[in-house]
N, C-alpha and C positions, 0 to 999 in steps of 0.2 A: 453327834447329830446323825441321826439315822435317815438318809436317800433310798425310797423304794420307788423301783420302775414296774410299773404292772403293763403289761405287753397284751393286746386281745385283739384276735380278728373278727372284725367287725365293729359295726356302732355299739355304744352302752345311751344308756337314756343318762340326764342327767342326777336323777334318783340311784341308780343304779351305780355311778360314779361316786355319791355321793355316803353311800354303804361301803363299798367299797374302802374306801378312806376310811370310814369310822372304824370299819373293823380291821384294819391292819393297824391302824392308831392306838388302837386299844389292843392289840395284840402285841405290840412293842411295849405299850406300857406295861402291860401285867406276864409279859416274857422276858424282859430287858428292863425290865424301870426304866424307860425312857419315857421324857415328861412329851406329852404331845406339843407341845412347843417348837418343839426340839424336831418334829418327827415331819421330813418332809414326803411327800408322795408325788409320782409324773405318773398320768395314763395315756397309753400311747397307743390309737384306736389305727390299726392298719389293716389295709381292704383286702381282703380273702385271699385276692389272686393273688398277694403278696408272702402270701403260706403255706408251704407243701407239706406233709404229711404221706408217706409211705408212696413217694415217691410222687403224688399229685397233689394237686392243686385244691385248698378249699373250696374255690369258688368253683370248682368243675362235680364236687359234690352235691 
């Protein structure tokens, strides 16, 4: 049973959540055979100021 955490600063719409999904789903299936059933996915939407990058802050970009 395959568990994928997609990590992303800031919002996604829910279309964009929803691609997301399909294509890692389908990306396991036709990399892994693993039946989409089987294939869980979490997206974890965390706010800018929560992510630095070369020493600073998204959200100060």
């Amino acid at each position: 049973m395959p568990y994928v955490n997609v990590k992303v600063a800031g919002k996604l719409t829910t279309e964009q959540k929803q691609k997301i999904a399909a294509g890692i789903t389908e990306l396991l299936l036709n990399v892994a055979g693993k039946p989409p059933e089987a294939t869980y996915i979490t997206i974890d939407e965390l706010d800018r100021e929560n992510w630095a990058k070369a020493g600073k802050l998204l959200s100060d970009s």
